[in-house]
Structures are given as structure tokens and as C-alpha cells.
C-alpha positions as MATLAB code, in Angstrom:
seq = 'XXXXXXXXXXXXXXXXXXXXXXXXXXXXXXXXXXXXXXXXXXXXXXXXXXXXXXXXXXXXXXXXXXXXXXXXXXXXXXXXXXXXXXXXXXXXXXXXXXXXXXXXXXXXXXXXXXXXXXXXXXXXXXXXXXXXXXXXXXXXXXXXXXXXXXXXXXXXXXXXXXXXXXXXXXXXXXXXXXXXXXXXXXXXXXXXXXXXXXXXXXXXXXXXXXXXXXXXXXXXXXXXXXXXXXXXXXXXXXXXXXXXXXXXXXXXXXXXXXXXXXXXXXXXXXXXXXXXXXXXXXXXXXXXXXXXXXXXXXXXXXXXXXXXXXXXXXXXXXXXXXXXXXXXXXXXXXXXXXXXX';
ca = [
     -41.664  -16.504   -9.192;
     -44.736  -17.570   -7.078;
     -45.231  -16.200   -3.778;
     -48.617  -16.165   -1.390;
     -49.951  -12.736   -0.249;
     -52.477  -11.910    2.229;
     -54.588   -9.396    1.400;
     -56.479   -9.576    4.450;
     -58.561  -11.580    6.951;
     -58.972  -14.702    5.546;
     -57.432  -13.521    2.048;
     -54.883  -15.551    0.665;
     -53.374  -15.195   -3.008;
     -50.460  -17.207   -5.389;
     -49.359  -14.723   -7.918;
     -46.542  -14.323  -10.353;
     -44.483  -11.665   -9.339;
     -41.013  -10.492   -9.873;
     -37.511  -12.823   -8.162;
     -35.508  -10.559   -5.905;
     -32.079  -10.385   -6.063;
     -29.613   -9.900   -3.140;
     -27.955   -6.878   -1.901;
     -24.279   -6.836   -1.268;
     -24.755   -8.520    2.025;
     -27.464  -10.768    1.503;
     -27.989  -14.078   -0.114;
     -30.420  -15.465   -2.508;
     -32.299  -18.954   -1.294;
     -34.737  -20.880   -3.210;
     -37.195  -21.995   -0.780;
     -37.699  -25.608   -0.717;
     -39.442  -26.292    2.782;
     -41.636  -23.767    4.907;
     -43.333  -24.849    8.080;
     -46.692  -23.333    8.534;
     -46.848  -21.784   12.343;
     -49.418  -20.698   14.210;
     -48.144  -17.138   13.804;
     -48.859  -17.318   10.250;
     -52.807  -18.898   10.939;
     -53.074  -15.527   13.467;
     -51.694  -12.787   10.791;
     -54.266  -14.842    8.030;
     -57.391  -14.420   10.479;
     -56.620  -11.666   11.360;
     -55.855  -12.198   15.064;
     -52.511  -10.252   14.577;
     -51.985   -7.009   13.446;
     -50.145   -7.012   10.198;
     -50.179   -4.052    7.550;
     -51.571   -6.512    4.017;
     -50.609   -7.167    1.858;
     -47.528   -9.210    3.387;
     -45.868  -12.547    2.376;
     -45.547  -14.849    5.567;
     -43.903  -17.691    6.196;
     -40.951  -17.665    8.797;
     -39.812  -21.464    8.812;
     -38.144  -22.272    5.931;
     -34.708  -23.809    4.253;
     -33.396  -23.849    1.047;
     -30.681  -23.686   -1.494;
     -28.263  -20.503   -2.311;
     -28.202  -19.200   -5.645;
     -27.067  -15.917   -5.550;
     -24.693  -14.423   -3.191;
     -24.427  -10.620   -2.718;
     -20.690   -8.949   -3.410;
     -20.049   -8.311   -0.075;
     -20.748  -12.031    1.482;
     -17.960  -14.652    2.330;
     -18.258  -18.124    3.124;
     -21.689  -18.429    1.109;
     -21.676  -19.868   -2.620;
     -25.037  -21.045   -4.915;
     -25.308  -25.093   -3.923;
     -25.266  -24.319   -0.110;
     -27.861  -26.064    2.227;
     -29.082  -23.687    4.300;
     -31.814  -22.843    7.135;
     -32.599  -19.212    7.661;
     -33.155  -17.450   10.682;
     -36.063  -14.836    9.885;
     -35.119  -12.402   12.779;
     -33.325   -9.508   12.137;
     -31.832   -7.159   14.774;
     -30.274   -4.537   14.770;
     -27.390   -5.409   16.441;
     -26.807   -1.828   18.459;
     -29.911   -1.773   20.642;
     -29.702   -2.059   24.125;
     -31.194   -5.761   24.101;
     -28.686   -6.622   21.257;
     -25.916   -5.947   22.881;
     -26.725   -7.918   25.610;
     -27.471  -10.984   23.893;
     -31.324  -10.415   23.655;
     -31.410  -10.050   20.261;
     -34.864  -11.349   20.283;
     -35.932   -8.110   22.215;
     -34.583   -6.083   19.880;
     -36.568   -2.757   19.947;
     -35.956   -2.195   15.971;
     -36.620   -6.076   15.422;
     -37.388   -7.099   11.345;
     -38.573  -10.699   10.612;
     -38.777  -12.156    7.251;
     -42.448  -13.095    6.857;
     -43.139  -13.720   11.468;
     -43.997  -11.175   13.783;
     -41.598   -8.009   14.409;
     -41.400   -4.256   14.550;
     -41.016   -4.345   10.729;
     -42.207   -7.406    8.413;
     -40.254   -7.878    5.295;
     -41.410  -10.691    2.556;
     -41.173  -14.060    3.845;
     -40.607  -17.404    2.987;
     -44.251  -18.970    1.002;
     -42.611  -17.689   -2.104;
     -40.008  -19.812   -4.439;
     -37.131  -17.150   -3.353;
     -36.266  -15.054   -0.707;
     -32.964  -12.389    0.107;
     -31.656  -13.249    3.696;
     -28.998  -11.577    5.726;
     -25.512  -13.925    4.998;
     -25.644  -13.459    8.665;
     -29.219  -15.126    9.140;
     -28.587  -18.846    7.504;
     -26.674  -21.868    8.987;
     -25.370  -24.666    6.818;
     -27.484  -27.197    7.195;
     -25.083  -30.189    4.799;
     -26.967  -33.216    4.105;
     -30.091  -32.335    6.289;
     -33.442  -32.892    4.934;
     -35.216  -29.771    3.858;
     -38.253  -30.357    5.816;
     -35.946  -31.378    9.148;
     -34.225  -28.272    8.701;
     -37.045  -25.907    8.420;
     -37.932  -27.002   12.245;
     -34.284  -24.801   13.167;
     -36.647  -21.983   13.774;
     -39.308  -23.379   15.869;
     -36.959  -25.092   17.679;
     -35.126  -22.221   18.191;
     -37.986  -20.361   19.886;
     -38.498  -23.512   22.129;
     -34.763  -23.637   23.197;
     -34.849  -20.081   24.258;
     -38.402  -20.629   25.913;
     -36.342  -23.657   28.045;
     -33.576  -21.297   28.220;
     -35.970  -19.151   30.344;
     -36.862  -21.064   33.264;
     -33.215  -22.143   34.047;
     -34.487  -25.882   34.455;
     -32.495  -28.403   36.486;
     -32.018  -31.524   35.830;
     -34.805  -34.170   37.310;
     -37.300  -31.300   37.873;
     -40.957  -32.207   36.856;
     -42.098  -30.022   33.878;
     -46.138  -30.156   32.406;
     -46.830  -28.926   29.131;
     -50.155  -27.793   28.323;
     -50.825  -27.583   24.903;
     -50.099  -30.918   22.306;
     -49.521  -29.122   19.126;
     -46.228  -29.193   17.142;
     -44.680  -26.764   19.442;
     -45.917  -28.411   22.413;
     -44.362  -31.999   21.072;
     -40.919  -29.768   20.092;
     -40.913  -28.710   23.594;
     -41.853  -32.766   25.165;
     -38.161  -33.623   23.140;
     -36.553  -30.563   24.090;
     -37.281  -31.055   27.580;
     -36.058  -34.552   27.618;
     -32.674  -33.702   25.858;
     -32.121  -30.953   28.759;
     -32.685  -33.091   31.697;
     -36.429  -32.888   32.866;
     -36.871  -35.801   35.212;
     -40.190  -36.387   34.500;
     -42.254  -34.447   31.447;
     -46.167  -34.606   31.181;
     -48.182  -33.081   28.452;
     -52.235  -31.858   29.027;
     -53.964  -32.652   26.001;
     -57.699  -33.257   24.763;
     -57.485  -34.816   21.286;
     -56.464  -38.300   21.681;
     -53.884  -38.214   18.764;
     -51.864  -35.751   19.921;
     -51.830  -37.519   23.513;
     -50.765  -40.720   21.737;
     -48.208  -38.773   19.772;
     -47.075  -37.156   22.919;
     -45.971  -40.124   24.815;
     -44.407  -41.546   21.438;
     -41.959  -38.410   21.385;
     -40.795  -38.944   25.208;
     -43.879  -37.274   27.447;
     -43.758  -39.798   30.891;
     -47.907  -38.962   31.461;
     -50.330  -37.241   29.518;
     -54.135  -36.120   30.573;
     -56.768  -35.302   28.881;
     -58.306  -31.952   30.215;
     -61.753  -32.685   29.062;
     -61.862  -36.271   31.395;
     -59.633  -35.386   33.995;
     -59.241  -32.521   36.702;
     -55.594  -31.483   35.559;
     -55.005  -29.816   38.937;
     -55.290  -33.769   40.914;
     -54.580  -35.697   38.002;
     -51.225  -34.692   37.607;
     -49.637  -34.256   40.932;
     -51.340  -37.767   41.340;
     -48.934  -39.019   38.585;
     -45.993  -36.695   39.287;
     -45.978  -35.607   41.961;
     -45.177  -31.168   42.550;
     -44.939  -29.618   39.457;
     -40.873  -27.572   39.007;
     -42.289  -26.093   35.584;
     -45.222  -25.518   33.624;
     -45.071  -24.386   29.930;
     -48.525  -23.242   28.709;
     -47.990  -23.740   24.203;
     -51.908  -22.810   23.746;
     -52.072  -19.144   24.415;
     -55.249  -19.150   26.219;
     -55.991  -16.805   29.352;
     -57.578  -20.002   30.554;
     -54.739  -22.288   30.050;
     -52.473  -20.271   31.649;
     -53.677  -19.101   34.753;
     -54.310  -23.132   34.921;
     -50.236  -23.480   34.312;
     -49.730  -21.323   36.767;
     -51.892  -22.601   39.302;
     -50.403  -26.380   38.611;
     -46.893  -25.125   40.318;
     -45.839  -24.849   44.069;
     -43.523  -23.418   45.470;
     -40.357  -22.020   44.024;
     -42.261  -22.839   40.622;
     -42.247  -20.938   37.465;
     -44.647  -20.555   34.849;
     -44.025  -19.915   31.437;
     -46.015  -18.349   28.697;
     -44.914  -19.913   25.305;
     -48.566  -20.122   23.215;
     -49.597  -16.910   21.720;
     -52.180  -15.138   23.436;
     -55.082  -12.736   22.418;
     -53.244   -8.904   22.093;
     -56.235   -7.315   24.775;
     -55.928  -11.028   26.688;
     -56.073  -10.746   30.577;
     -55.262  -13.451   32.959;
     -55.861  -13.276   37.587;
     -52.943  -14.112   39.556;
     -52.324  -14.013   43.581;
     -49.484  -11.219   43.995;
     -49.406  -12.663   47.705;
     -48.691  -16.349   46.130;
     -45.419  -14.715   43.762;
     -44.410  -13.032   47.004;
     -44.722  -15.841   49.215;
     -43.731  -18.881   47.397;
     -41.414  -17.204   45.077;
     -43.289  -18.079   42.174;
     -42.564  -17.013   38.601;
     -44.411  -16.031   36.017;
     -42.089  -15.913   32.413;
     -42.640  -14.906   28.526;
     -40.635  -16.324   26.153;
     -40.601  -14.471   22.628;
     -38.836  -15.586   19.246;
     -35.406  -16.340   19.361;
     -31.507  -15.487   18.902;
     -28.763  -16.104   17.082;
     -27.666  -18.510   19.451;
     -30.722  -20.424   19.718;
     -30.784  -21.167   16.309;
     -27.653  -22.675   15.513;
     -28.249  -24.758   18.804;
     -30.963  -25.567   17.162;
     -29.409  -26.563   14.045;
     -26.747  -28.686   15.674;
     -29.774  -30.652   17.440;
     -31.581  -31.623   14.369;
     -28.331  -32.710   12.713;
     -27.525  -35.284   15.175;
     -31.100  -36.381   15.452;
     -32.056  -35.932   19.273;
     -35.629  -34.087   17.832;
     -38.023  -36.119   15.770;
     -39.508  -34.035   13.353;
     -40.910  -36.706   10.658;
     -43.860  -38.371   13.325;
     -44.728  -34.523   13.224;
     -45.287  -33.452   10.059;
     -49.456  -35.029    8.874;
     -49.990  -32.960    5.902;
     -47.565  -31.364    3.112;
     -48.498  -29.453    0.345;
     -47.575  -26.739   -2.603;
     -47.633  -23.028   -2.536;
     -50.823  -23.245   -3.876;
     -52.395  -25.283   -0.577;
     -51.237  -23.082    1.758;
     -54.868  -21.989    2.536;
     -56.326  -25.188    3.363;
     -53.235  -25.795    5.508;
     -54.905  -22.611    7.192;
     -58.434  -24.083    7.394;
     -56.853  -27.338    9.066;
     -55.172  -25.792   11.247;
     -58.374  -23.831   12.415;
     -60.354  -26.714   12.451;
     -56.931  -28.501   14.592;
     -56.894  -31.399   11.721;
     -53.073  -33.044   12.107;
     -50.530  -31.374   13.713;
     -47.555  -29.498   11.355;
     -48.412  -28.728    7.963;
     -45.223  -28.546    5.551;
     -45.543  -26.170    1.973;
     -43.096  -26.637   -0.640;
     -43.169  -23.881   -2.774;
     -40.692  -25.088   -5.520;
     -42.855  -27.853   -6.068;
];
């Protein structure tokens, strides 16, 4: 089967090599839709540490066609979406429902504790306990369960009440899952800080009340001008820059939350006196569970997320570095590989 290997910075590689099969408790998917994340663009330049050579890819669906001796429920022809985060199920953080914090955490091609191969390959083994059955769902819909996932249990952090004002910062596909997601959970008003003019556009075509552009405008008038105090502000970049401005953007009683992936040595300024005083928070979100996932599922299969207006380019295994070099150059917004094709 092909699969794409990193070899190192800026080293990407289709090769033949050998199709897995499934233990007794795993499942064999062909892999016929894998988003390309921004955790994928920071393990190929090198901006995450990652022992090469590694297959990503974390955002995928795909078809059963082997199930492992041990698995019920499962048979080759199911539809599926696969979670790539493993616990361990025994942890501290497991048992309490934080699987996401797992401290022995294994992800199928993302970012854990331990990496196993991921999903830019024709076939991968899965957990039977890391898929949800997708049914008629488009491949490419589906493949968003994951991203969406990690945006529900992003929301999921700042316990948002309905007709609070929430700004995102940050346009991108996750910012644009997060405009929806917001929406569907009862933001009164949502606005989205964004400098390329397509995205803005885009952003207010997915459900975004205002948008500004942070090259024209002074973000920190411009959008209490249009909204009035900010409840909530989600920084999707993962620039020390961006969010110390997220922070600064809410008032009282506010919290701030840190989606976008930041530098690993990154180091932000903050008023301790200002958390004290005005109770304000400052959150991470990280990856997501179980739970998050199927919720995720169940939202894509009755179509409250548009996915289509966000996918711009799609390609074979064998394009998945020039997705890379678009996304580094921020051409389009979610780039879609198909590596059966």
C-alpha cells in the first residue's frame, strides 16, 4: 500500500510498503478522506517534536475491511470515522472523563505521548473502540469528526451561556469550525478577527455577526464598537501575540481561551492583579474525548456544520506536500488528501 513518511524537516516521501492487518481488537479501514491539520504542517517543518520517520495524518474516514477476532458490532462495508486518540483508559485523567489528558496518551498519526502510523496511507489498524459509524455520510464530511471534536471540547471549556458575545481570532478552518460551533451552542453574538479578505468573507457566510480585519482596524475599539463587552475570546492562531490580544479583548468575568497551537518555548505577559480582580480566565483546550467525537459525529450527520464552503483544495497521497507548501504560504483554507485515489 502507499503511505507518506516524513523523514524530517521539510521531508516528505510516498512509498510502497507493506498493508497492516488488525489485531484481535482492532479494525482494518481503508482510508478514503484525510484532512490535512495544522498539526501535521508543524510535525513536517519541524515546529513539533516528532521522532521521523512517522506517518501523519489524524483526520480521516474510511471503509472496514478487516475486523480483528475479538471485535463485535464491526464488519468489512462499514462507514466509519476514526478517532486517532488513544488512552489508556486507567490513568487518573481517564477515569475522570479527561481522556484527552491522558498521561500515557497514543494518537494515530497527531500529537501524543506515543505516535503510531497515521492516516496519509491507503490503510490503517484502529482501536474497534476508536471509529463511529458514520452511514451515508460523505467521506470528506466525516473526516471533519475530529477537528470538530477538538473544537467542541475547546467550547466545552469555557462553559458558554447562551447570548454571551464570543470573538474568534484566527479565520482558518478551525477558526470557521469554531464560528458554526459557536452558533449551534447559543453565542448571542460571534465575531471573527481576520486579515485576508477571503477568509473574512467566508467567515460571515458560515454565521460570524462582525468580522475585522487586524491589519485596518484597532481590534481592541473596533470590536466592542460593534459588540459591545466581549464574554469569550478564542485565540485559533497560536501566536504569543494573538493571544495576549484575546485576552486583553475580555472584561470582566471573561475567559480566554487558547485553541491555536503555539511555539513549544512561546511566552505570553498577563496582569495577575487583572485574573484576581476581575475574575478573569485564562483556558487551554487540547485534543479531544470520546465524547466529543461522537458529538461530533451526530452534528455533521444532521448538517448544523458546513464543511463543503471549507474545503479549497483536494488532492492524492502523492500532493500531500504541496498541500504543505499552501498551507505555509496560507493559500485556501482546508486541504483534503485522498489516498485511495
Amino acid at each position: 500500500m502507499k503511505s507518506a513518511t516524513l523523514h524530517g524537516p521539510n521531508s516528505v516521501e510516498v512509498s510502497e510498503r507493506e498493508r497492516p492487518e488488525p489485531s484481535s481488537d482492532e479494525l482494518l479501514v481503508e482510508i478514503n478522506a484525510c484532512g490535512v491539520c495544522t498539526t501535521d504542517l508543524h510535525m513536517y517543518s519541524g515546529g513539533l517534536t516528532v521522532d521521523y520517520p512517522m506517518t501523519p495524518g489524524h483526520e480521516s474516514a474510511g471503509e472496514v475491511v478487516a475486523v480483528g477476532s475479538d471485535v463485535g458490532g464491526y464488519e468489512a462495508g462499514d462507514r466509519v470515522a476514526i478517532n486517532p486518540s488513544i488512552p489508556c483508559y486507567e490513568c487518573p485523567a481517564c477515569k475522570s472523563g479527561r481522556e484527552n489528558l491522558c498521561t500515557d496518551l497514543t494518537s494515530l498519526g497527531g500529537a501524543a505521548t506515543h505516535i503510531i502510523e497515521g492516516a496519509f496511507a491507503e490503510y490503517v489498524t484502529v482501536p474497534a473502540g476508536n471509529v463511529e459509524d458514520i452511514g451515508d455520510l460523505d467521506y470528506s464530511t466525516a473526516a471533519f469528526a475530529e477537528p470538530l471534536g477538538c473544537c467542541i471540547n475547546g467550547v466545552d471549556q469555557v462553559d458558554l451561556t447562551s447570548g454571551e458575545t464570543v470573538v474568534v481570532i484566527g479565520a482558518g478552518a478551525i477558526g470557521l469550525l469554531l464560528t458554526q460551533l459557536l452558533e449551534t451552542s447559543g453565542a448571542g453574538t460571534v465575531v471573527v478577527s481576520e486579515p485576508v479578505d477571503e477568509r473574512r468573507e467566508m467567515a460571515l457566510e458560515v454565521g460570524a455577526d462582525h468580522v475585522v480585519d487586524p491589519i485596518e482596524d484597532d481590534v481592541a475599539t473596533a470590536i466592542p464598537d460593534s459588540a459591545g463587552d466581549v464574554d469569550v475570546a478564542i485565540e485559533a492562531v497560536g501566536l504569543p501575540d494573538t493571544i495576549e490580544q484575546a485576552h486583553e479583548l475580555t472584561g470582566p468575568g471573561g475567559r480566554t481561551l487558547v485553541f491555536g497551537v503555539p511555539p513549544e518555548d512561546a511566552t505570553i505577559e498577563i496582569s495577575p492583579f487583572d485574573v484576581f480582580y476581575e475574575q478573569r480566565e485564562l483556558l487551554g483546550t487540547y485534543s479531544l474525548t470520546p465524547d466529543t467525537f461522537a458529538r461530533a459525529v451526530t452534528l455533521l450527520q444532521n448538517g448544523r456544520i458546513d464543511t463543503e464552503t471549507l474545503i479549497t483544495d483536494e488532492f492524492g497521497i502523492e500532493g500531500l506536500e504541496q498541500a504543505f507548501e499552501q498551507m505555509e504560504a496560507r493559500d485556501g483554507l482546508k486541504k483534503m488528501v485522498y489516498p485511495n485515489q
